[in-house]
C-alpha positions in Angstrom: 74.5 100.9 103.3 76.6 98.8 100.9 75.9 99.7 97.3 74.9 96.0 95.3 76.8 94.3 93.3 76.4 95.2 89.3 74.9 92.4 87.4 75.4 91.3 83.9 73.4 88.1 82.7 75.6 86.1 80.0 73.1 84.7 77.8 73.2 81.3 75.8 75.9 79.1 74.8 76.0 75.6 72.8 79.5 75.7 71.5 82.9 76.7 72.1 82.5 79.4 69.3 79.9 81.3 71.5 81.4 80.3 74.9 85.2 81.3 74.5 84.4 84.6 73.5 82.1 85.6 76.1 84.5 83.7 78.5 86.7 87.1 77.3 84.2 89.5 77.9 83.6 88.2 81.3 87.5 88.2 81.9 87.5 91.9 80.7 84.7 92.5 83.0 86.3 91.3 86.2 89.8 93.2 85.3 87.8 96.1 85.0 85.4 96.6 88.1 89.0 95.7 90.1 90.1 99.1 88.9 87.2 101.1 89.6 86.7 99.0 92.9 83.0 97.6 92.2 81.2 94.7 93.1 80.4 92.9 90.3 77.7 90.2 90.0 77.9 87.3 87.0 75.1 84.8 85.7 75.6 82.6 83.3 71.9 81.6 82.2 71.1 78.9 79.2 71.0 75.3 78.8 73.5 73.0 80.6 75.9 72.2 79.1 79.6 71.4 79.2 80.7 74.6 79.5 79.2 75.8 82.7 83.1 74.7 84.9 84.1 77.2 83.1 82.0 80.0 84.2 81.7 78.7 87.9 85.9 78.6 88.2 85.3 82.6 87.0 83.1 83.2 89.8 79.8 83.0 88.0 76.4 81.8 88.9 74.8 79.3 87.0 71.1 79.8 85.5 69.8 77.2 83.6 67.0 77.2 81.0 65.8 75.5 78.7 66.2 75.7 75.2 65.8 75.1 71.5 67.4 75.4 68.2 66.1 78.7 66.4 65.6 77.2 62.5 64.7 79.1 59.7 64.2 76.2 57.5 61.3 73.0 57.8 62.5 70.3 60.1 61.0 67.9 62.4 63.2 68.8 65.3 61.2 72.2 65.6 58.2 70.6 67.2 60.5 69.6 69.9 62.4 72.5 70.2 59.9 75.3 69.5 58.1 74.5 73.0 61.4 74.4 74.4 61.9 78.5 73.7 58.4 78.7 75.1 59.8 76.8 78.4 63.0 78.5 78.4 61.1 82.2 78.0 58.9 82.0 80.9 62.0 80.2 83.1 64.1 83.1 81.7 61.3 85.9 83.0 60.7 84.4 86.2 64.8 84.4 87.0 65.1 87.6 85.8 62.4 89.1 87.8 64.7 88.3 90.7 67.9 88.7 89.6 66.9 92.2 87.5 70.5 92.8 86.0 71.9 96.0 85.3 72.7 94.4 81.4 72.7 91.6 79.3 74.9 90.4 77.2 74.2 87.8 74.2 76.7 85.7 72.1 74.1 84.1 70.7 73.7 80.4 70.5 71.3 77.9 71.9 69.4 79.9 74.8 70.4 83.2 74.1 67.1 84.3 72.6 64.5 83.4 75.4 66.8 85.5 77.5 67.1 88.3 75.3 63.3 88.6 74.6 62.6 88.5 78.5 65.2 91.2 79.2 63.4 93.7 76.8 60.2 92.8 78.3 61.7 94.4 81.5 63.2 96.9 79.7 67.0 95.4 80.7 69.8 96.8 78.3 70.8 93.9 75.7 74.0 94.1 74.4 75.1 91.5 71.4 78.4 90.1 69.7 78.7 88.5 66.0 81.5 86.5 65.3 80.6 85.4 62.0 80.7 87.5 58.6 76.8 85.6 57.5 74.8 86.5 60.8 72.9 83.8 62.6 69.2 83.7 63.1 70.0 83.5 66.7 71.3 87.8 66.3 69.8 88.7 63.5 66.5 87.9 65.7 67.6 89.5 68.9 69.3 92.2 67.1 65.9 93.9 67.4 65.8 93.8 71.2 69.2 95.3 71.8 70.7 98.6 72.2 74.0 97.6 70.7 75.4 95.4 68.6 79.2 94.2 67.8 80.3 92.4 65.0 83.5 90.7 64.4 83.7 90.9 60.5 83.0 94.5 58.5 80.5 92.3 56.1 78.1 91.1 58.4 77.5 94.8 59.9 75.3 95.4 56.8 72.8 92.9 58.3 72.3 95.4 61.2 70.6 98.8 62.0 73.8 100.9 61.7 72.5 102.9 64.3 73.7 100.2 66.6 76.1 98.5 65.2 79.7 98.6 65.6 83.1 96.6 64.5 84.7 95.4 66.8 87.0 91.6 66.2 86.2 88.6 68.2 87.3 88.7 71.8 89.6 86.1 73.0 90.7 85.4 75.9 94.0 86.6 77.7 94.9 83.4 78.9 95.6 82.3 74.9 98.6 84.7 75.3 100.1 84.3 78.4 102.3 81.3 76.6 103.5 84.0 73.6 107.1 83.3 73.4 109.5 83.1 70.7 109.0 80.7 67.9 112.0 78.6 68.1 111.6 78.5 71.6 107.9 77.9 71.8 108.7 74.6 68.9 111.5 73.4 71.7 108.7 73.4 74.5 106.5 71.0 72.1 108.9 68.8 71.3 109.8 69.5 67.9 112.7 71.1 66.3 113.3 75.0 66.4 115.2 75.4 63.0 112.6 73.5 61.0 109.2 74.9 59.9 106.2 73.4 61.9 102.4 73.4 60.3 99.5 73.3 63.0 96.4 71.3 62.3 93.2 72.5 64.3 90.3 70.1 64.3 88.7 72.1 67.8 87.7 70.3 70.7 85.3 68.2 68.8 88.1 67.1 66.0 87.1 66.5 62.0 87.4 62.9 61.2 87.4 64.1 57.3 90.8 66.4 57.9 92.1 63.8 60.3 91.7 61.3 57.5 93.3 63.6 54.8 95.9 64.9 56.6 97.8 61.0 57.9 97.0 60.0 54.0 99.1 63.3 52.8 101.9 63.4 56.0 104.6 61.5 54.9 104.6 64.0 51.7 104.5 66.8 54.0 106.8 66.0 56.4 109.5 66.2 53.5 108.5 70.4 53.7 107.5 70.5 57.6 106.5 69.3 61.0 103.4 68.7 62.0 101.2 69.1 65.2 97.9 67.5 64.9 95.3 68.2 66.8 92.6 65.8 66.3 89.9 66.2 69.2 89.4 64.0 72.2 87.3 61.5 70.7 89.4 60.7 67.6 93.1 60.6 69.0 93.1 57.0 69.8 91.9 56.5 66.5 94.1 58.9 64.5 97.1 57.1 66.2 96.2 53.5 65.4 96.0 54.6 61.4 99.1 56.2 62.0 100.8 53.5 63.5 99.6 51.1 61.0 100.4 53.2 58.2 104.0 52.7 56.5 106.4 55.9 57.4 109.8 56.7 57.1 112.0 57.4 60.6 110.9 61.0 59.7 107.7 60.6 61.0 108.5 59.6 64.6 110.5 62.4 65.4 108.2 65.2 63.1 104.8 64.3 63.8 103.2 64.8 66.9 98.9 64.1 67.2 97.5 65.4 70.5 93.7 65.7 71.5 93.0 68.9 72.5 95.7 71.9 73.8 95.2 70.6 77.9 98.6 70.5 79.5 97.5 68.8 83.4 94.6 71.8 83.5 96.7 74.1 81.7 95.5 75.7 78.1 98.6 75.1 75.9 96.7 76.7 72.6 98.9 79.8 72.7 101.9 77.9 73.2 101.2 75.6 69.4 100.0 79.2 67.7 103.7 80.8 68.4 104.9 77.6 67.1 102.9 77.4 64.1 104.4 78.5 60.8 101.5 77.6 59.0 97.9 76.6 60.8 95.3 74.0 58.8 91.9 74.6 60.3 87.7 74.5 59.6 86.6 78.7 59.5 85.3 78.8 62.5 85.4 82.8 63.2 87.1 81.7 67.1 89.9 79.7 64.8 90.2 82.9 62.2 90.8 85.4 65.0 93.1 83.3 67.3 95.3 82.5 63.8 95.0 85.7 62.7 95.9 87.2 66.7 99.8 85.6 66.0 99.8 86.8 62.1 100.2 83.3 61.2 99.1 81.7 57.2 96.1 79.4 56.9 94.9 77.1 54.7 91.3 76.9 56.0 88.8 74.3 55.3 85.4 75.1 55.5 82.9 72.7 57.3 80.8 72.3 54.4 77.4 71.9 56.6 77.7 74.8 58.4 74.7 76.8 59.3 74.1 79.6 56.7 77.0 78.8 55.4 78.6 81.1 57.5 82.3 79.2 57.5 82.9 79.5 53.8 81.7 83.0 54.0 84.4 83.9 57.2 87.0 81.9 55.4 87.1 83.8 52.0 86.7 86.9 54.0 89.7 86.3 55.8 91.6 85.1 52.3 90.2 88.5 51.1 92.8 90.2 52.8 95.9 87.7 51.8 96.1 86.2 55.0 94.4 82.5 53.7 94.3 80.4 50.8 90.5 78.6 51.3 90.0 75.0 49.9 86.7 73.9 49.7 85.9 70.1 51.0 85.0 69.3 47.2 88.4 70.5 46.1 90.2 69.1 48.9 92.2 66.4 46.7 96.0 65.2 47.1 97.3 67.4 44.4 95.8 70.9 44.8 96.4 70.5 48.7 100.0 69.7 48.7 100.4 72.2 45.7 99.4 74.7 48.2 102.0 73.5 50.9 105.1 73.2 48.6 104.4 77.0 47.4 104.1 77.9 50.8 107.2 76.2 52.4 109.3 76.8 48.9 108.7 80.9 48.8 109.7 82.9 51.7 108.3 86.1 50.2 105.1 84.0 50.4 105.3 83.2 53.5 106.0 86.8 55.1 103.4 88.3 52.7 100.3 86.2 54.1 102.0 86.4 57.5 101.7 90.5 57.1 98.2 90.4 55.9 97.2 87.6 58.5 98.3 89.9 61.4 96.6 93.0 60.0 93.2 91.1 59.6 93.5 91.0 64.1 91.6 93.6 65.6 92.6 93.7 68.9 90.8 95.1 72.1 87.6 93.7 71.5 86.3 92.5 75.0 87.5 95.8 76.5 85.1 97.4 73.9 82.5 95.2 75.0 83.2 95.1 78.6 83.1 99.0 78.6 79.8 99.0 76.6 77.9 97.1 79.0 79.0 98.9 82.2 77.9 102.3 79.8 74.3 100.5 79.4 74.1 99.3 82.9 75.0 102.6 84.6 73.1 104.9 81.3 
């Protein structure tokens, strides 16, 4: 009689920081039970959402549940959302019941906790991930359902029982490396010019309309030190190239500025291809944005989204600038003169430059969705 396939449930989901990540895991997963020769089973379960293609094209079935927002704090969304953790936790124990995994592993995010809190009722192994230095609600929560938990910064490991917790890094996926190539060669393939310094701004898939803004009022200064990719999210690159076209630049700009919505090259993911090109990246704190940046040992001059929840991207940005890798500006201080202070020291000091580069590179810890992926298959077989 065959032997079933082994089942890992990938719980919750809401944003590209919790997606991409367990996207790794899951890739780590499948490269794995191909060398022992397994079956493996996948289930993606949590809301619907955006990000279920990219499961499904994996292999994965989809799950959905409902779910809610977990909020520490008073708000009128809660009344809606609170019965929707309700909704999502019985939907979440009645697929379960039939689907009994061998583990389950949590990101956290929006749906992540009904799922978690219905594997411990049936006694299911929970394993989770932390990207963020300041823990979530979301974790910190279903931290006290599950057998293990990784974390991606050294600070936020305090937060847990350190009985269970282990460091790990962020896992990213091996796809963001498959276009690692030489720097003048990978500034070629973009269209820019190999000999010249090149500055990568990351607004994610969603964009910043607030760096956007900043950075076409502060280009033609910084095209006198560097090129510039921008990438400005989907929804604001029609936008960011009508100011740009209206706005009065020198020849310089046409042939040293480049704005592009999101790193999609006809299906393909060009992200790696701009980090080898990048001398220097701009970017929110997101912890995804911190490892990928700090995976190529590249300098940041990170922004923090100032509304983040817990605060938790000022917290991941200074910890990464701990280390040397980052100077941090703060929205508040974001102003013309201590921003392109920062990019003339940069550009005008080579020892600078190789410094940050150094500690940016040794801030990567690498392996981490084999560490996970070998974890679960531990808890599912224990």
């Amino acid at each position: 009689m065959e032997r079933p396939p082994f089942t890992i449930v990938f719980a919750g989901g809401g944003s590209g920081g919790h997606v991409y990540p367990t996207l790794a895991v899951f890739e780590a997963l499948i490269k794995r039970f191909s060398e022992i020769g397994l079956r493996f089973r996948a289930i993606r379960m949590g809301p619907r959402d955006g990000y279920d293609p990219l499961f499904a094209n994996h292999g994965a079935i989809i799950a959905p549940i409902a779910a809610g927002k977990v909020r520490r704090y008073a708000s009128l969304a809660n009344l809606i959302d609170i019965p929707k953790f309700f909704i999502g936790f019985l939907q979440a124990l009645w697929k379960l019941y039939f689907i009994m995994p061998e583990v389950i592993f949590s990101k956290g995010g929006v749906g992540a906790l009904p799922v978690v809190v219905a594997g411990w009722f049936y006694r299911i192994p929970v394993v989770l991930h932390e990207s963020d230095a300041q823990p979530g609600v979301n974790n910190l929560t279903s931290a006290r359902f599950a057998k293990k938990v990784f974390v991606s910064f050294e600070r936020a490991a305090k937060f847990f029982d350190a009985k269970k917790v282990a460091v790990v890094g962020t896992p990213l996926r091996t796809e963001l490396f498959a276009e690692r190539t030489a720097k003048p060669l990978a500034k070629e393939t973009l269209g820019f010019d190999a000999s010249s310094p090149l500055t990568l701004v990351l607004g994610g898939s969603q964009g910043s309309s607030r760096i956007n803004n900043f950075i076409l009022t502060q280009a033609q200064d910084m095209l006198a030190a560097t090129q510039i990719l921008h990438q400005t999210g989907v929804a604001n690159l029609a936008e960011v190239q009508k100011l740009a076209h209206a706005a009065t630049f020198d020849e310089s700009f046409k042939t040293r500025y480049q704005a592009v919505g999101y790193f999609l090259n006809n299906g393909r993911d060009t992200m790696g291809l701009a980090l080898a090109a990048a001398d220097l990246v701009i970017a929110r704190a997101g912890s995804g944005s911190i490892a990928e940046i700090s995976a190529f040992g590249i300098p940041a001059i990170l922004i923090p989204l100032a509304e983040s929840a817990n605060d938790h991207q000022r917290i991941n940005a200074y910890e990464f600038a701990k280390g040397g890798g980052a100077v941090v500006i703060e929205e508040a201080n974001l102003l013309p003169g201590i921003f392109m202070g920062e990019i003339k020291k940069f550009f005008g000091d080579e020892a600078v430059r190789a410094k940050m580069s150094e500690a940016s590179a040794k801030f990567f810890i690498p392996g981490a969705a084999e560490a996970i992926a070998q974890e679960l298959i531990a808890q599912g077989t224990g």
